[in-house]
N, C-alpha and C positions, 0 to 999 in steps of 0.2 A: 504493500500500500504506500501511497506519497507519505515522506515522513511530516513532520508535523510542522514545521519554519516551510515547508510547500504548502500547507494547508491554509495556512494563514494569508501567505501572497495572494492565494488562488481566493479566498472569503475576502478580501481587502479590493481587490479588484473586480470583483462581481461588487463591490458596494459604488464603489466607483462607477461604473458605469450607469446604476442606477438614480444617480444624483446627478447626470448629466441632460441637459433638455437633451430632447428626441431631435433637433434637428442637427445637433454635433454627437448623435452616437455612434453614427458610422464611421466618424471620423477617431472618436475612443475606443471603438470595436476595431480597428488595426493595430490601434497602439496595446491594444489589451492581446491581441493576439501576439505579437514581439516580445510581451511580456511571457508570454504562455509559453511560449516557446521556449524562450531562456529557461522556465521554470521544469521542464522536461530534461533538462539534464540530470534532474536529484530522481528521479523515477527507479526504480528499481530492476534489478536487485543490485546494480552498481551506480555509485554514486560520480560527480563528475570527478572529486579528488580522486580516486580511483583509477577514472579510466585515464585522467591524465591530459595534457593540452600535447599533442603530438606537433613539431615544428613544421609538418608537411603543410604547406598551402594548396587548400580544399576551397574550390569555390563553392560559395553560400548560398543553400536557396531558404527560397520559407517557403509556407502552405500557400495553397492558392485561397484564393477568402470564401469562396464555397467549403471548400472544405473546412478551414479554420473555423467558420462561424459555429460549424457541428462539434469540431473539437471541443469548441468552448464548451457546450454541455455536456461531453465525455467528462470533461475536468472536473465541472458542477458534482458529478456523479460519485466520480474518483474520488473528489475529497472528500463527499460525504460518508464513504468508506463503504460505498453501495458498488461493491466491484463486477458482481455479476449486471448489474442492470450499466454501466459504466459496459462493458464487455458487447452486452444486447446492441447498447446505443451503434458502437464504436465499427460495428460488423457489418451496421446499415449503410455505411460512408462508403461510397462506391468510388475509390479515387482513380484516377486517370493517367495524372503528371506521374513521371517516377520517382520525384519526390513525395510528392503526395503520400501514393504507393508504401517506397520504404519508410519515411515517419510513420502511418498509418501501421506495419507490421511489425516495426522496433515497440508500438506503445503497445497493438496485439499482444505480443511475446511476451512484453513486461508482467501484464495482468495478468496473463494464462500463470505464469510463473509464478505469481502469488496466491494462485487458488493449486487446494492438495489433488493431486493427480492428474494435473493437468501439463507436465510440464513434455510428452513428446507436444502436445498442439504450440506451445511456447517453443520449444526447439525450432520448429517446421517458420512459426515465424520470423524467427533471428532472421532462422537463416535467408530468407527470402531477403530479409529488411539489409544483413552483410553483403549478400552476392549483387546488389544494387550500387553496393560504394559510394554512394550519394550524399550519407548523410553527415551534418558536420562532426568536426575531428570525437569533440565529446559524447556525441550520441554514437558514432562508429564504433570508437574504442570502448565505450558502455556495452553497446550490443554485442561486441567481439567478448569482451569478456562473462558475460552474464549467459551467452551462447556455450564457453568454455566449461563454466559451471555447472550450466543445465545438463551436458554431455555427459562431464566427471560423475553428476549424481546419478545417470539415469545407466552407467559405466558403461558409456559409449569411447572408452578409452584414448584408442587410435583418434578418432575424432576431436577427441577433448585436447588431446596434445597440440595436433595441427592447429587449434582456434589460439589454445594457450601462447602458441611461439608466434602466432599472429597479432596476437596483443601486442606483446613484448616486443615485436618490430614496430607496431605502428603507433606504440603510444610513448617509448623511448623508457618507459618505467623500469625498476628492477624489484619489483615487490618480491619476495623471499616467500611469499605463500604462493605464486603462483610455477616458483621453483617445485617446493615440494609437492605439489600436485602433479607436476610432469613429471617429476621422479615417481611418487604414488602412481601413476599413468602407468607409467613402462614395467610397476612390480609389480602392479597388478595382469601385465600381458605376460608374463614372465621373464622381460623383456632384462634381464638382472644385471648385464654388465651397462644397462645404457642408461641405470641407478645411482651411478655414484657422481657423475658429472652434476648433474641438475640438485642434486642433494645437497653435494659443494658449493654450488652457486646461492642458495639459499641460505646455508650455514656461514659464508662468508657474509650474508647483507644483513642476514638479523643482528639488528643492535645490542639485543641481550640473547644467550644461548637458550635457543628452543631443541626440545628433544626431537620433534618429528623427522626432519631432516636425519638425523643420527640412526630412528630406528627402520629409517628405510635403507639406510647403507647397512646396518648389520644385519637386516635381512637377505639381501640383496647378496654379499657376500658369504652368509650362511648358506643360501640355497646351491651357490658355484661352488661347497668347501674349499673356500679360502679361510680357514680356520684362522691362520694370523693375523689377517686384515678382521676377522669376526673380534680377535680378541682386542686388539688394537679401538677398536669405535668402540666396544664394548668397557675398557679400561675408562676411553673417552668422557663416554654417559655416565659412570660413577665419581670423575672425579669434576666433572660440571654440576652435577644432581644427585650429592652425597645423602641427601632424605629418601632417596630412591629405594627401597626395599629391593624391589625387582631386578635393579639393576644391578646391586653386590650379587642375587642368589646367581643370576643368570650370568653373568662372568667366572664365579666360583665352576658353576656347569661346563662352560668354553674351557676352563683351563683343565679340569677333566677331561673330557672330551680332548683335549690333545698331550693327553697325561703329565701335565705339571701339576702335579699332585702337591708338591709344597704351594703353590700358589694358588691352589683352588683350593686348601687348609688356610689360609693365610685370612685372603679372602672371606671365607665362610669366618673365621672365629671374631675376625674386627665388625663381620655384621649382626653375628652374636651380641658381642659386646654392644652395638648400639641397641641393641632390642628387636631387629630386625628378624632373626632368624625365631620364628612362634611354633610355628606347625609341628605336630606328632615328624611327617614327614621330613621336615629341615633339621629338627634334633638328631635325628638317626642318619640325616646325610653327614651333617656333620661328625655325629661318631664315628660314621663309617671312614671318613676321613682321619679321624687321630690316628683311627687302630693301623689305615694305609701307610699313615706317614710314621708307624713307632710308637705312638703315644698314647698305650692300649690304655692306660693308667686313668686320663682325661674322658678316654672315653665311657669307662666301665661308671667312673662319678658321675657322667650329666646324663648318660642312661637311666642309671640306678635313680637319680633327684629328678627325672619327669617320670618315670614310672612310679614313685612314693607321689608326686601331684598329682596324679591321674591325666597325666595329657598325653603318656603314653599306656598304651595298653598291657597290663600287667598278664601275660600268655607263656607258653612254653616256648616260642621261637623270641622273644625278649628277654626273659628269662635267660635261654643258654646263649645269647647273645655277650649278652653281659658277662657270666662265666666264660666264657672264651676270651672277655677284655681283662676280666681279673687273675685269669690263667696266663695271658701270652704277657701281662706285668707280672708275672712270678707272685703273686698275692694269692697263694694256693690255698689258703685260710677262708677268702670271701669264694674264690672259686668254686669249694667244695659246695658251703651254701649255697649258692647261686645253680649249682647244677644239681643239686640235692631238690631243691624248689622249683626248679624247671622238671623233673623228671616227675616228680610227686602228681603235678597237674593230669598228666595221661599214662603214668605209669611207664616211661620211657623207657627199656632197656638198654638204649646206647649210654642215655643222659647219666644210667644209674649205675652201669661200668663205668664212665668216666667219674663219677663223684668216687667209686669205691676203690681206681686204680689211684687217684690221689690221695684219698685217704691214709692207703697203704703205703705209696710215698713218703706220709708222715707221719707215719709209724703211728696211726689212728688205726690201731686194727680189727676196735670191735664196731667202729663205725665200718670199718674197709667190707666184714664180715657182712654188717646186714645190707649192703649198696650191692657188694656181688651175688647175694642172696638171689637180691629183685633182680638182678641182669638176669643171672639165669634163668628164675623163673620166669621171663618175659617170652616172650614167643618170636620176636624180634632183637636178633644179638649178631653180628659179626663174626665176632670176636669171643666165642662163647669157651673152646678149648682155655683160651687166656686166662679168663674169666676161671675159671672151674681152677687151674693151678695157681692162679693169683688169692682165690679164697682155701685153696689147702694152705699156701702158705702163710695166711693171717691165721689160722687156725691152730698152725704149728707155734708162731709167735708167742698168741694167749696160752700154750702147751695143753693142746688140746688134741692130742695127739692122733688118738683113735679117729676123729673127724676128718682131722689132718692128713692122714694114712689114707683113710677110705674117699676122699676128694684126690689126693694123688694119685692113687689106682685110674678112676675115672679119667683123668687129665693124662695118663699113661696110654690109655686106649683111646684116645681122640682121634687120632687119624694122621693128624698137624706132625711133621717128622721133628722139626722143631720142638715141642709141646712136648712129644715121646720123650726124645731122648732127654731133657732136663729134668721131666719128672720122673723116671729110672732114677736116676742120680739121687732127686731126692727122697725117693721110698726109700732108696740104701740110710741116703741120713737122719729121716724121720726115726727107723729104724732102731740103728741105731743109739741115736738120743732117747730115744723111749725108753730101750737096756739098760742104758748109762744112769737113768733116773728111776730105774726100778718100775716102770710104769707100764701097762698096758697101752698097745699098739694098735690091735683088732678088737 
């Protein structure tokens, strides 16, 4: 719709006219039409600052006064913000001149544009109202660009570019939005290497750093895997828009993705640190990140401190998650817990060989006893020969001999050549330590 310093021009000049005797209004009805005229440059959806005063000398027409006189109550219409009966009027003006003509389709086009789904009939008349050339410098480059707009939204892509770099010739402007839209143009066609020029152009003329430009060259270069240039704009966008959440996670990710693992650790824990990194999800990338880079220690605490919050899910695959961070930092104390609580949930028989091989480890052997117990009774065990001589010999520790003896027998007949021959060895020594202590064997 006309903005409102047009409505007022347009209300002030209809009063005008009315306060003039009848026999000088035809002669205020020209001058009011010059005024209208001029007034048509603020029309929509570009304004004349916008489209810019182009240095080309365009010679000038106006309406013919048939026509204008009608105009005049399109205008009546327009500003009363009655854009469909404005439209009705506007369609009855049957013009001739091809000026006429093109004003008549540039102001068509404009309306159409302002009402919702209308805007191929608004395309249809740009374009009529541009391939005329006719009209002056500020209505051309209005139309040129309002044409370029209508295109980009309806993603008449190709099309949109062509009007866009027609602006930009003929109105000498360098506006920085209509850069990134011709870069938007080309990523949207896939068009990805012809992304980064027009993106550049735009990022050099914005006065203050806008992202859009930015996030069309890292896509643009994502899509060609140019991983370095991806990480290179991507560094870019965090340290221009360090509020940016997205922007630290999604760099940590690039430097993954081309395994600088220290610096996509780096990355993630300064976004940490700012509060950035929340989600169930970002916790556990980051963990997964310490225990990559070493630092199983870091990781097994900020596991453990969201799963006591509840923001991560307390399960069996978190659970020995964590156990495996407090095992590969040799903290085989929280480990055994940790895998002892993970196996408990479904009865785990790997989880509960691993708690009870550690166990025995540390010379915990009547814990080591009831962990190999559940392994083997699980129905799911690897490792179950192991199992079976690893609880004779917790058994033998407690001197629990006869137990001891009769789980080494078993472990002797496992199959495992391995497994055989050490527990042979140790029947001998069970054995004999039995004798040695006066004790029954069997």
């Amino acid at each position: 719709m006309l903005n409102y310093s047009t409505k007022i021009i347009v209300k002030q000049i209809r009063k005008l006219i009315g306060s003039v005797p009848g026999a000088a209004q035809g002669l205020v009805q020209g001058l009011v039409l010059a005024l209208l005229l001029s007034c048509t440059a603020l029309l929509p959806v570009v304004n004349a600052t916008e489209a810019g005063a182009s240095d080309q000398k365009r010679k000038s027409y106006t309406l013919s006064q048939r026509v204008g006189k009608k105009m005049i109550k399109v205008y009546d219409l327009y500003a009363a913000d009655k854009l469909s009966s404005a439209i009705k009027m506007a369609l009855t003006i049957k013009a001739k001149k091809p000026y006429d003509k093109a004003y008549l389709n540039r102001f068509l086009g404009n309306m159409y544009a302002g009402q919702s789904g209308q805007s191929k009939k608004a395309i249809n008349y740009l374009k009529r109202a541009v391939a005329a050339d006719i009209l002056s410098t500020v209505e051309h480059g209005a139309a040129l660009r309002t044409l370029a707009d209508l295109q980009m939204q309806q993603r008449h892509y190709k099309s949109a570019i062509k009007r866009y770099r027609q602006w930009l010739k003929f109105s000498h402007k360098t506006d920085p939005q209509v850069w990134v839209r011709i870069a938007q143009a080309h990523l949207e066609l896939k068009q990805y290497a012809q992304v980064i020029k027009p993106a550049n152009r735009a990022i050099a003329l914005f006065a203050k750093p806008n992202k859009n430009p930015y996030l069309l060259k890292l896509s643009a270069y994502f899509e060609r895997k140019q991983y370095r240039n991806t990480i290179k704009v991507a560094e870019k966008l965090v340290a221009l828009f360090p509020q940016q959440k997205n922007y630290w996670l999604q760099l940590s990710q690039f430097y993954m993705a081309n395994e600088q693992y220290k610096k996509a650790l780096s990355t993630m824990h300064l976004a940490y640190l700012k509060g950035f990194v929340t989600s169930a999800s970002e916790i556990k990338l980051l963990a997964q990140l310490y225990r990559h880079n070493n630092i199983p220690h870091r990781s097994a605490v900020l596991l453990d401190k969201h799963i006591k919050s509840g923001l991560i899910s307390r399960n069996e695959r978190m659970l020995n998650t964590v156990a495996r961070s407090w095992h590969q930092a040799k903290e085989l104390d929280r480990a055994i817990d940790y895998y002892g609580q993970a196996a408990a949930i479904a009865n785990n028989g790997e989880l509960h060989y691993k708690q009870g091989m550690l166990a025995f480890e540390l010379e915990n052997y009547r814990l080591a006893i009831t962990s190999l117990k559940r392994a083997i009774a699980s129905r799911k065990l690897r490792q179950r020969s192991n199992a079976v001589m690893t609880l004779a010999q917790a058994y033998f520790y407690v001197e629990n001999y006869t137990l001891a003896y009769k789980k080494m027998q078993l472990a002797a007949g496992s199959g495992n050549a391995r497994v055989v021959k050490n527990a042979k060895l140790w029947l001998k020594h069970i054995k004999a330590t039995a004798l040695s202590n006066r004790v029954a064997y069997r």
